[in-house]
N, C-alpha and C positions, 0 to 999 in steps of 0.2 A: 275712442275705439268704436269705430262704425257708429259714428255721430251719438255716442253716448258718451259724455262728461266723467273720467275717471284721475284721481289723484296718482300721480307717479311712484308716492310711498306704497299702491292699493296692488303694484304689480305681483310683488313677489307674494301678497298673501292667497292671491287665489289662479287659477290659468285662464288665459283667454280665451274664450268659444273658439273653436274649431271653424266657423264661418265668417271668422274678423278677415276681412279682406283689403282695409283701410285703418292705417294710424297716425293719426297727426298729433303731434306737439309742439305745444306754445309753451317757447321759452321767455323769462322776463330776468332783466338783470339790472343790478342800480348802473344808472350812469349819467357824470353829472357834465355828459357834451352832448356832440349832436349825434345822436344814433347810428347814422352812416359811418361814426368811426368804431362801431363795435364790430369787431370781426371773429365771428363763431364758425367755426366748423363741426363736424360729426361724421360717425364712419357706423356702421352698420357691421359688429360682429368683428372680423376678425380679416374684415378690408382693408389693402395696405391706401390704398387709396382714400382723402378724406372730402367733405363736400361743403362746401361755402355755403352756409345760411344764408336768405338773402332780409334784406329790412324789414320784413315781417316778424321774422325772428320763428319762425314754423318749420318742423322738421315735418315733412310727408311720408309714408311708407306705404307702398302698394303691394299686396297679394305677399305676403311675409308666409314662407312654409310653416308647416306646424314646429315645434320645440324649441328649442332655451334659445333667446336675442337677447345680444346685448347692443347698446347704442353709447358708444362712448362721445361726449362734448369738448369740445376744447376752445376756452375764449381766450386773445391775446389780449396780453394787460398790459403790454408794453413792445419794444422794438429789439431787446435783447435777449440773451439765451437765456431760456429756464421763466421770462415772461407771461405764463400762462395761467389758467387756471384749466380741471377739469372735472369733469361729473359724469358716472356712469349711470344709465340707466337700462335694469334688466326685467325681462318677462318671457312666460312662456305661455305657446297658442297650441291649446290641445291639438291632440292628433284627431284625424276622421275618423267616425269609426268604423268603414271600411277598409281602413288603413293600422286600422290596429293589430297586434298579436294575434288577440283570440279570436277577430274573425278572421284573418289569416288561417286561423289555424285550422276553423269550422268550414271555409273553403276547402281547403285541402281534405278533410275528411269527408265530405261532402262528393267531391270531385273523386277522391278516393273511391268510394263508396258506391257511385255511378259507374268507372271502371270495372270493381269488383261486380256489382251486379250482372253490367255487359257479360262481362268472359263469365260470369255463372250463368247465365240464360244460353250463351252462344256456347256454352262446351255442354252445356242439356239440349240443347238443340242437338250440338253433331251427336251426341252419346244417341240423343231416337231416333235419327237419322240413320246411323251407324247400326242399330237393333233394328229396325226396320229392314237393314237393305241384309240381315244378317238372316233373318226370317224369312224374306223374300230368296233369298241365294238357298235355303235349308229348302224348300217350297221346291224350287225349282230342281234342286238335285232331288229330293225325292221323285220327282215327275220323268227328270232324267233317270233315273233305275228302273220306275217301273217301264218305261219303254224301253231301256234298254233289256230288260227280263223279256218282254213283250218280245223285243227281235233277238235276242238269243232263242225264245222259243220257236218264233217262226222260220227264223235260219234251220233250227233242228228238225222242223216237220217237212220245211224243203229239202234237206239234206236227206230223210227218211225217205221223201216221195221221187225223191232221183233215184237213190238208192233202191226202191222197188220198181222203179221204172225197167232199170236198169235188168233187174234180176227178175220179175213177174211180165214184164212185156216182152222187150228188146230180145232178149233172150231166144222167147217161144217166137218171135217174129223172125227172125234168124234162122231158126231149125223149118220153121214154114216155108222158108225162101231157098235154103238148100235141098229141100226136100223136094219140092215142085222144080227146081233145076233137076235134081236127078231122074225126076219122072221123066223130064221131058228131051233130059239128053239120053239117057238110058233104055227112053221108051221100048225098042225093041229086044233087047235084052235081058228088059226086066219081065217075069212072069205075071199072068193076071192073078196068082194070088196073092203076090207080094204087090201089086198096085193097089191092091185093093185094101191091103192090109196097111199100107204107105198113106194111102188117102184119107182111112181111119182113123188113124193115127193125130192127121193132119189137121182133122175136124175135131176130134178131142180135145189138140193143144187147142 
């Protein structure tokens, strides 16, 4: 197991590193001909498929995922049915520990956690956002009244100043204008002491 020497009975007492990425096994078996006639094969797990040992007699495994393998053997001892012999051999290769539960788990609270903090920072953002633009709108309608008082007021002092116009000038300007008309069409009709008293009058308003 990654060029370290272990016994096939040592599997099941304890689990292989998580970084085994190489398993070879050497099988030896009696046999009293020429080697070439030993025919062994092996399946990996629960593969319908099996694999021809070659004269080495070395089962290889590369890059085996982490948890329970089994490697079942089969050697033929002869040419008829039920001829064989076989031998299981099982172990298990720890998980990563990236790959486990509880850091699974600490990711996800983690990642959780980053989430929750996002949408707690960004809905405290919009809530000062939201207070700010609430204070700024309260700011500005106040500014809006007071000008609008301001031009209600000054609407009422023009409306006053028309209305004295109307009634303190126009008026007296009117009676000045019909008055110098009737002087002047009337002129000889009218007495000099009502002219006089007409002009008077006129210099008063």
């Amino acid at each position: 197991v990654n060029d370290m020497l272990l016994s096939p009975g040592t599997f099941d007492k304890y689990e292989l590193p998580a970084s085994t990425d190489r398993i070879s096994i050497k099988l030896t078996t009696p046999l009293w001909e020429n080697p070439e006639n030993s025919y062994i094969q092996y399946r990996l797990d629960n593969n319908e498929e099996w694999n021809w040992i070659e004269n080495d007699h070395t089962i290889s495994l590369m890059s085996l995922s982490a948890g329970k393998h089994t490697i079942s053997i089969l050697q033929l001892t002869g040419f008829g049915p039920g001829n064989y012999t076989t031998e299981k051999i099982s172990f298990v290769i720890k998980t990563h520990w990236y790959m486990t539960w509880w850091f699974r788990l600490i990711v996800f609270l983690i990642m959780a956690s980053i989430v929750y903090a996002i949408v707690f920072l960004r809905t405290r953002q919009i809530k000062a956002a939201k207070y700010k633009l609430e204070l700024l709108v309260a700011e500005r309608t106040a500014e809006l009244q007071v000008q609008n008082r301001k031009l209600e007021k000054r609407d009422a002092i023009q409306s006053r100043l028309i209305s004295i116009i109307n009634h303190d000038i126009i008026t007296p300007l009117k009676f000045l204008y019909r008055a110098g008309n009737k002087l002047l069409e009337k002129e000889q009709e009218i007495s000099e002491e009502i002219r006089h008293e007409t002009i008077y009058e006129m210099t008063y308003t």
